[in-house]
C-alpha positions as CSV (number, residue, x, y, z in Angstrom):
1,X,0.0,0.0,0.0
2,X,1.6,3.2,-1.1
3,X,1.4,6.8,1.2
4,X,-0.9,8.7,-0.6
5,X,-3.6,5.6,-0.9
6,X,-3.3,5.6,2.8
7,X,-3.6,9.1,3.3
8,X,-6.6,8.8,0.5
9,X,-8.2,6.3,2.7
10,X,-7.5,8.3,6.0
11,X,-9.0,11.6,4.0
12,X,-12.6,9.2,3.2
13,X,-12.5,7.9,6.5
14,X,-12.3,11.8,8.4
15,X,-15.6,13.1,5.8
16,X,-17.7,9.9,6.7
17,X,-16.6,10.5,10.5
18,X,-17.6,14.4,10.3
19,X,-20.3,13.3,8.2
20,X,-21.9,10.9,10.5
21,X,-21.2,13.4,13.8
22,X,-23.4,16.6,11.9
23,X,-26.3,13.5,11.4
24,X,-25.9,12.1,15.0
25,X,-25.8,15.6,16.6
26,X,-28.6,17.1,14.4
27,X,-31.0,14.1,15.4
28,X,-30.0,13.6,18.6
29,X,-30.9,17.6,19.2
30,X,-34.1,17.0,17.9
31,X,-35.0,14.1,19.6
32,X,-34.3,15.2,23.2
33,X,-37.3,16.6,24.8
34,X,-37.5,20.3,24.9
35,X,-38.8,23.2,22.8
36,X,-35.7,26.6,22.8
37,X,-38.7,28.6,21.3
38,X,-40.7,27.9,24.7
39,X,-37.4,28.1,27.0
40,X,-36.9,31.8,25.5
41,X,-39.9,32.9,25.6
42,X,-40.7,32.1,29.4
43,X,-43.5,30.2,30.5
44,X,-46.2,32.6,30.7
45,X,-45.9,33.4,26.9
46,X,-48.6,33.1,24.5
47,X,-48.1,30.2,21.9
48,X,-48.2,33.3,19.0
49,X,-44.9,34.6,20.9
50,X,-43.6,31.2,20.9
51,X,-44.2,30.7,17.1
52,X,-42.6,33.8,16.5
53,X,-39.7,32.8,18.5
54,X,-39.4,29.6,16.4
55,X,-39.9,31.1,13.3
56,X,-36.7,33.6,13.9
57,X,-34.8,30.6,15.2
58,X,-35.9,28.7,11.7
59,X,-37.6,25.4,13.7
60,X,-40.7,26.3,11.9
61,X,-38.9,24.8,7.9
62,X,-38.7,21.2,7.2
63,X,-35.7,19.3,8.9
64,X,-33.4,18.8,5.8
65,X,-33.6,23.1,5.3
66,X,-32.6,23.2,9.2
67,X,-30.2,21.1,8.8
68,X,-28.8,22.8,5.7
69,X,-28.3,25.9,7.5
70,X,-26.9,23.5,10.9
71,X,-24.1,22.2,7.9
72,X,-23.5,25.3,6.5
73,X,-23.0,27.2,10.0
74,X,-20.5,24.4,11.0
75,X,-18.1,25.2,7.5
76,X,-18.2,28.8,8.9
77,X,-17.0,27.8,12.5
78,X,-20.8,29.3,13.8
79,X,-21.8,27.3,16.5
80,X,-24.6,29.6,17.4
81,X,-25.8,31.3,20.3
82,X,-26.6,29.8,23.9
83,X,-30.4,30.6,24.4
84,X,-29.9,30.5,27.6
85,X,-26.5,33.2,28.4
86,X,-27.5,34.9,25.4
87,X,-22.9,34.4,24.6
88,X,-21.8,32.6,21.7
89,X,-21.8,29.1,22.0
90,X,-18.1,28.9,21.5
91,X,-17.2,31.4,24.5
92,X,-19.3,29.1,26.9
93,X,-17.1,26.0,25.6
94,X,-14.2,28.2,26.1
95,X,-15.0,29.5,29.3
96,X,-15.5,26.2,31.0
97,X,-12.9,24.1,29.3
98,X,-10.4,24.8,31.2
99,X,-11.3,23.6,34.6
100,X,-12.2,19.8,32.7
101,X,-8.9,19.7,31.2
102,X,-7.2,20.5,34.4
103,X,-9.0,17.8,36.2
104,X,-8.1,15.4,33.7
105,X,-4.4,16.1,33.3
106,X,-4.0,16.5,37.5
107,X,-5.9,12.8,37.6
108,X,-3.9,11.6,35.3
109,X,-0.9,12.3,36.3
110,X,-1.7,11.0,39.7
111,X,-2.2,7.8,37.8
112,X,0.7,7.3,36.0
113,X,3.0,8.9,39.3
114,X,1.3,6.1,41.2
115,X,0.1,3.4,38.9
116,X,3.5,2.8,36.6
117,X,5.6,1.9,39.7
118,X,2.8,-0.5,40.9
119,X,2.5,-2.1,37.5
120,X,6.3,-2.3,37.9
121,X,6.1,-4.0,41.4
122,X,3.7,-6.2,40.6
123,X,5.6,-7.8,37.4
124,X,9.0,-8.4,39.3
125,X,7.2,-9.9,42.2
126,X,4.5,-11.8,39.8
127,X,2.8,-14.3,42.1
128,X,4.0,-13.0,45.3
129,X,1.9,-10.7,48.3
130,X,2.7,-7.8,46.9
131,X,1.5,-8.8,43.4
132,X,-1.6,-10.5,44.7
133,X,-2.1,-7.3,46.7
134,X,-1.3,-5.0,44.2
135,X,-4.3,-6.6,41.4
136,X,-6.4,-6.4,44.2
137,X,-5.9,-2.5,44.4
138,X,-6.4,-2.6,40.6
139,X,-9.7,-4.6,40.0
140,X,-11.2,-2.4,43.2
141,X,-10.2,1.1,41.2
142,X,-11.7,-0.5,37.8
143,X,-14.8,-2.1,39.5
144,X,-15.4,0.5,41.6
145,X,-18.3,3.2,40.3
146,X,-16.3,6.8,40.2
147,X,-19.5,8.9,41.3
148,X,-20.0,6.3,44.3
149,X,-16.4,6.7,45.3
150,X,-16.5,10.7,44.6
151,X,-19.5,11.0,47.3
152,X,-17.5,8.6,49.5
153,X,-14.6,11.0,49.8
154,X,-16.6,14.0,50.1
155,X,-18.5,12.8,52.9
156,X,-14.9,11.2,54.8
157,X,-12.4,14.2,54.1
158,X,-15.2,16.8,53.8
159,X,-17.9,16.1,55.9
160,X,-16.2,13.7,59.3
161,X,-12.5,15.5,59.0
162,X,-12.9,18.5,57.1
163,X,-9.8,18.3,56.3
164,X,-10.3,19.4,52.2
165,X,-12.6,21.2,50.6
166,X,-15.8,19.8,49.2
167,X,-16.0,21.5,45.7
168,X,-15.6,24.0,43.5
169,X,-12.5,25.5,41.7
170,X,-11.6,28.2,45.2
171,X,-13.5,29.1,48.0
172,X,-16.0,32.0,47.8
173,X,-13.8,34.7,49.6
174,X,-10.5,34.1,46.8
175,X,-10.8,36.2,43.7
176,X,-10.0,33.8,41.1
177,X,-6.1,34.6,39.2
178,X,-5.9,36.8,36.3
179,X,-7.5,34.5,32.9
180,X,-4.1,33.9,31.1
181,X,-4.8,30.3,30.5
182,X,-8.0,29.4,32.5
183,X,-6.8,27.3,34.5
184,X,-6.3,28.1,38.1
185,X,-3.2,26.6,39.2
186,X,-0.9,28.2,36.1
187,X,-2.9,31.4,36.1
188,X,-2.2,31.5,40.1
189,X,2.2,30.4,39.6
190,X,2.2,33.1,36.5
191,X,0.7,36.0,38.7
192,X,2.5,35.1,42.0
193,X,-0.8,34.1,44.6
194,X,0.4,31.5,46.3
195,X,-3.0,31.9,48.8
196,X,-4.9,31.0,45.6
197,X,-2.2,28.4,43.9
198,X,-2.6,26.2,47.2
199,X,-6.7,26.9,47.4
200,X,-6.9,25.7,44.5
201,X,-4.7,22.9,44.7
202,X,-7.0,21.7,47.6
203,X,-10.0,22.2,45.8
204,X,-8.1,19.4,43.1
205,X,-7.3,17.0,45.4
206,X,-10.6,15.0,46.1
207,X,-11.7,14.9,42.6
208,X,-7.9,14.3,41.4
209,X,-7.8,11.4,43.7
210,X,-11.0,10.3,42.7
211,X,-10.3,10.0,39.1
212,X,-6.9,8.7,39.3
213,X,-8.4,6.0,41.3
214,X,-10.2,4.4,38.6
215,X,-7.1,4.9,35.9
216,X,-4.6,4.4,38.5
217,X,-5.9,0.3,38.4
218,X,-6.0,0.3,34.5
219,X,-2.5,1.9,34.0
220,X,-1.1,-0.6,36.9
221,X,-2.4,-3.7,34.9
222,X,-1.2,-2.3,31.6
223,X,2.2,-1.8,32.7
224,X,2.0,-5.2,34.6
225,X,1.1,-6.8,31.8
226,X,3.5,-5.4,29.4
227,X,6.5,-5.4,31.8
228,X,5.5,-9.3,32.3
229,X,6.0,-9.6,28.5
230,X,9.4,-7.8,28.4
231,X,10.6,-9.7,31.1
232,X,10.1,-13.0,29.2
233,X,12.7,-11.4,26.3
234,X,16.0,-13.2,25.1
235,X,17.6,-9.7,25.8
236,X,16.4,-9.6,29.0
237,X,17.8,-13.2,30.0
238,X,21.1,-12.0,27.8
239,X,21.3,-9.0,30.5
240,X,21.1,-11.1,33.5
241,X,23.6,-13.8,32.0
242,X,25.8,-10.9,31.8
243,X,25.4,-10.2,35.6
244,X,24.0,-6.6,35.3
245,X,22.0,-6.1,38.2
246,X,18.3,-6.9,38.4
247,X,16.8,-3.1,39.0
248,X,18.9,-1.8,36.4
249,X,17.6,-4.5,33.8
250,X,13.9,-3.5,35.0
251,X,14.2,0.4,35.1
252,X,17.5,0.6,32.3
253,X,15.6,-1.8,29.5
254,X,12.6,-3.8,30.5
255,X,10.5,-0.4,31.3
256,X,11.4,2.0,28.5
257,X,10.2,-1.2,25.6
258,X,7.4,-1.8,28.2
259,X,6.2,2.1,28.1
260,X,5.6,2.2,24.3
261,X,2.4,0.8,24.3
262,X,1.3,2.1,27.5
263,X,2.1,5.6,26.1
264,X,-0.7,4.9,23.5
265,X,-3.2,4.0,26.2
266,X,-2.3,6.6,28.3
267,X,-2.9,9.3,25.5
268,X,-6.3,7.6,24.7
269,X,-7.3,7.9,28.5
270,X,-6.8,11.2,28.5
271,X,-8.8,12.4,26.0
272,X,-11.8,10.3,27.0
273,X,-11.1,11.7,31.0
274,X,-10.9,15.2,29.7
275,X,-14.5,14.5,28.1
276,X,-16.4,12.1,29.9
277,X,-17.5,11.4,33.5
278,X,-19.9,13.8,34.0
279,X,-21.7,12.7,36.9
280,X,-18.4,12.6,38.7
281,X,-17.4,16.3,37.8
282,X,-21.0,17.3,39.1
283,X,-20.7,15.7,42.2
284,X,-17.6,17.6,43.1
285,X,-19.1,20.8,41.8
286,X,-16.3,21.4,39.7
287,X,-18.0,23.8,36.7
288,X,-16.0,22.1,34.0
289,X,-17.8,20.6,30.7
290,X,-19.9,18.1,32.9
291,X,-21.3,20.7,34.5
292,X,-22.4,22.4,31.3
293,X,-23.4,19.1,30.2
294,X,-25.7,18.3,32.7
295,X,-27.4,22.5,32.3
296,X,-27.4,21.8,28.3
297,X,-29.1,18.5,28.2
298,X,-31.7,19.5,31.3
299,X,-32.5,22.9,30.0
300,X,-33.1,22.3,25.8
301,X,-29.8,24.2,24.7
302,X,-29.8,23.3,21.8
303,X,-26.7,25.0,19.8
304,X,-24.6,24.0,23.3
305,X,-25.7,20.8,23.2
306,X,-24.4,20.1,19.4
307,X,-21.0,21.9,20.7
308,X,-20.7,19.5,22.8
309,X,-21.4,16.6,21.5
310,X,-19.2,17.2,18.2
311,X,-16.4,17.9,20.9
312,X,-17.1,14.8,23.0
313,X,-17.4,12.8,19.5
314,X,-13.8,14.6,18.3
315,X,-12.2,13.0,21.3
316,X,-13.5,9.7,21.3
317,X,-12.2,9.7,17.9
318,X,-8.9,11.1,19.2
319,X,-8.5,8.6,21.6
């Protein structure tokens, strides 16, 4: 197969992806109960008001003209405006991206810090206490329902020691930093708070931990399992003939060939954190994309609720 037939094929395979996405989303809007005419024009309206509404906002024409207009908005980057804030669709997307993506990258780093040197354990003592204990650990983090564990922690560290916060990005009395990059902790380190760098580092912690959790058992079986596989290696049994030492044949060879495909997983995780578990974020109060999620697909937003479903649908694909 030459390089431009894959890069053909790729091409065919991105315009049926975006074209299946613009269906999905434009049915999927329309089949969710809720009328934006109604929600605009407040309950007490009278229904001429509300066909008025919906004849400005074109929900009066037949579905293929609406979704003309949906396609040809998309090729001009329009997204539309939130019926509810009355802001561009795209601003309220930008505005609470940030906190999701901070969430996701603090969790998963907590997973990797914590699960890689587990995974790594548990492979050079296979069969042994700590490996036993180790898989334990891991199936209760997969098995275990996030949201269950997220009101677990809240009610322990929060509620009996109040020892952390409960939610939210800072407390109510802290100004947040100055927006450079929208997320707290940067925007704090580049402006020099350190009161609001370490609030809001405390505000992270229960929903970090939370999350990590439930990756923290799939990256320790992933690097288990592929540290198990290097292990088995000629090179490997070359090394130890050669009388290197064991931890430096484990951390100087086995775990660098064992990361590769680990790597891969780990990128994949990340964008599917950064865009799922909702129920979790909502939990914890954090006002990241979940929380918008949850106000979009209770309150008939439409143009928000395409937004965020072509971006949830981009990182699936991503990942």
């Amino acid at each position: 197969m030459t390089f431009w037939s894959i890069v053909r094929q790729r091409c065919w395979g991105l315009i049926l992806v975006v074209a299946g996405v613009c269906i999905i989303t434009f049915i999927i809007s329309h089949l969710i109960p809720g009328d934006p005419a109604r929600l605009l024009a407040g309950d007490r309206a009278s229904d001429e008001i509300v066909q008025n509404i919906r004849q400005q906002l074109g929900l009066d024409r037949p579905l293929y003209i609406q979704f003309g207009r949906y396609v040809d908005a998309l090729a001009h980057g329009d997204l539309g405006t939130s019926i509810r804030t009355g802001r561009p669709v795209a601003e309220d997307l930008k505005a609470f991206f940030p906190a999701t993506l901070e969430l996701a990258f603090c969790s998963l780093l907590l997973a990797l810090v914590i699960g890689v040197p587990l995974g790594i354990l548990s492979a050079v003592y296979r069969n042994r206490w700590l490996d036993h204990l180790v898989r334990l650990m891991a199936m209760t983090g997969i098995s275990t329902p996030a949201f269950w564990l997220g009101l677990g922690v809240i009610v322990l560290f929060y509620g009996h020691l109040q020892i952390l916060p409960g939610g939210g990005r800072l407390d109510d009395w802290l100004d947040p930093p100055t927006h450079v990059t929208g997320f707290y902790l940067l925007d704090a380190l580049l402006e020099g708070n350190g009161e609001v760098f370490f609030n809001a580092l405390q505000h992270l912690i229960l929903p970090s931990l939370t999350l990590a959790f439930v990756h923290l058992g799939i990256v320790a079986r992933q690097v288990r399992s592929a540290m198990l596989e290097q292990l088995s290696e000629d090179y490997i049994r070359t090394a130890r003939a050669s009388g290197l030492p064991g931890w430096y044949i484990v951390l100087r060879y086995a775990l660098p060939n064992a990361m590769i495909p680990v790597h891969h997983r780990a990128r994949a995780g990340a964008g599917r954190s950064a865009l799922r578990r909702r129920a979790d974020r909502n939990r914890l109060c954090l006002a990241g994309h979940g929380r918008l999620g949850g106000d979009v697909h209770s309150g008939a937003r439409f143009p928000c609720r395409d937004g965020l479903c072509r971006r949830r649908f981009a990182g699936l694909r991503a990942g």
